[in-house]
C-alpha positions in Angstrom: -109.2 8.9 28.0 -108.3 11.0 24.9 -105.4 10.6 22.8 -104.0 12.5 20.0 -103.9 11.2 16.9 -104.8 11.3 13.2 -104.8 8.0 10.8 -104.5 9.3 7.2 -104.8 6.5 4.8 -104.5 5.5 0.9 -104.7 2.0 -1.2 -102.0 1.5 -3.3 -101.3 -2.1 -5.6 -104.2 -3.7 -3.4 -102.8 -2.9 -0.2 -104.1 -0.3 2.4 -101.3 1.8 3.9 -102.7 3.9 7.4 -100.3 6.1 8.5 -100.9 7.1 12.2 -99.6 10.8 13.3 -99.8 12.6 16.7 -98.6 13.8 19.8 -99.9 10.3 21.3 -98.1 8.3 18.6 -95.6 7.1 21.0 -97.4 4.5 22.7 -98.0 3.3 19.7 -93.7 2.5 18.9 -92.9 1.5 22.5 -91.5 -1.8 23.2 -91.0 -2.6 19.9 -93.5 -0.8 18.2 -96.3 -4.0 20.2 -99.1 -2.1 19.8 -98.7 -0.9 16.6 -98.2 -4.3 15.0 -101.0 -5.8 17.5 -103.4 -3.3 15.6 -102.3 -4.5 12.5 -102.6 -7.7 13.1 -106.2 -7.3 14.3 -107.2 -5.7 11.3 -106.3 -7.8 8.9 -108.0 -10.5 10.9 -110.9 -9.0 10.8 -111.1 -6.9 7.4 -113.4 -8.9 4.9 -111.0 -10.5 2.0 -107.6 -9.0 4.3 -106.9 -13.0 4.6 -108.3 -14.9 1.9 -106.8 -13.6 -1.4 -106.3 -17.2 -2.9 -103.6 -17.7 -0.8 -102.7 -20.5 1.7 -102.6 -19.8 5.2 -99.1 -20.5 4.6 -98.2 -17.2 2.0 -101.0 -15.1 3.5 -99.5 -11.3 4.1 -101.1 -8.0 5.3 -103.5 -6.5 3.4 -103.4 -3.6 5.9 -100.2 -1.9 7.0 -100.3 0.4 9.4 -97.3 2.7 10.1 -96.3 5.8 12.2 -94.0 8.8 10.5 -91.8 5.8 8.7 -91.3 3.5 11.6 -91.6 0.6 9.0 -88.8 1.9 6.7 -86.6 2.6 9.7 -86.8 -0.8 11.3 -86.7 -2.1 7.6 -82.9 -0.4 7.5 -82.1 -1.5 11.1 -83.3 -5.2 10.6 -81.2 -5.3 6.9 -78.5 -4.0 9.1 -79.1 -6.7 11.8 -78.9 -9.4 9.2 -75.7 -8.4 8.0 -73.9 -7.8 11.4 -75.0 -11.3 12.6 -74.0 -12.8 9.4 -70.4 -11.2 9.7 -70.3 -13.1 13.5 -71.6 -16.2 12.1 -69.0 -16.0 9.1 -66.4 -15.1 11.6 -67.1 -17.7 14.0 -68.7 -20.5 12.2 -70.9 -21.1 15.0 -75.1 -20.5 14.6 -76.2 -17.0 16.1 -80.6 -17.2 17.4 -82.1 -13.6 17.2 -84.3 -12.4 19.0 -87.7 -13.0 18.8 -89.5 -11.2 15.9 -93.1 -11.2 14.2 -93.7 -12.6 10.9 -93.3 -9.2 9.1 -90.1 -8.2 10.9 -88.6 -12.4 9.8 -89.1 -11.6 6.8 -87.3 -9.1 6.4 -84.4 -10.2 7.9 -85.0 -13.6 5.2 -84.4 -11.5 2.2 -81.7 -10.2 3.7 -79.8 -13.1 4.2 -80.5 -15.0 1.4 -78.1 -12.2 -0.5 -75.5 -13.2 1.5 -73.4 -16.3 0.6 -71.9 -18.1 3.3 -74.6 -18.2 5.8 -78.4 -19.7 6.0 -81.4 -19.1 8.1 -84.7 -21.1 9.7 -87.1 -19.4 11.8 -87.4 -21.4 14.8 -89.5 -21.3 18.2 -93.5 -20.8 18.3 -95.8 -17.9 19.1 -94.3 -15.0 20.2 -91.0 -17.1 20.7 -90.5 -17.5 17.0 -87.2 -16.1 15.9 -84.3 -16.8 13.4 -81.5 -18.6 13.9 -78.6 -18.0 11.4 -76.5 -21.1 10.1 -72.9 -21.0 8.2 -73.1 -23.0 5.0 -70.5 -26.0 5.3 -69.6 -26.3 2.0 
């Protein structure tokens, strides 16, 4: 089987960004992009030094990133987005709101993101590919 695509790639501030183009691309972004952040989790699995940068297993991040025509920056915005929607219902409601599963990358994100908003709190909670965020309001 042949698909149709091109990896262009360059290093920037000791990370390697691949950027993956093609008419094939799609499979790549379905169901939540799967595949494209199984590859990436592969390779910086298996990339000498990708892992062990003096870090504990605990702050470990990617070495490699691998994106395709700005998915990353896209569901960057969206996830940002996601954070502060869920944090207006939480606000609204004063009741915890679970999202739905995300990887480690993707909880991150949405972390930052609510740690700039006051009122509300988060834990990542679950296991595997269960692990999500729940978001808390702050009794004060």
């Amino acid at each position: 089987m042949h698909m149709d695509m091109t990896a262009e790639g360059r290093e920037e501030n000791g990370f390697v960004h691949i950027n993956i183009t093609g008419n094939d691309r799609g499979c790549l972004l379905s169901n939540s992009a799967a595949l494209l952040n199984s590859l990436e989790y592969l390779l910086n699995r298996v990339y000498p030094g990708a892992v062990d940068r003096g870090k504990s297993r605990k702050e470990e991040s990617s070495f490699i990133e691998l994106d395709s025509d700005d998915y990353r920056k896209h569901r960057k915005l969206e996830l940002e987005l996601l954070a502060q929607m869920a944090s207006q219902k939480v606000l609204a409601l004063r009741k915890p709101l679970a999202l739905q599963p995300m990887v480690p990358s993707e909880r991150k994100i949405v972390h930052t993101a609510l740690a700039g908003i006051p009122g509300v709190e988060s834990m990542s909670e679950g296991s595997g590919e269960n692990r999500g965020i729940t978001i808390y309001p702050v009794v004060l």
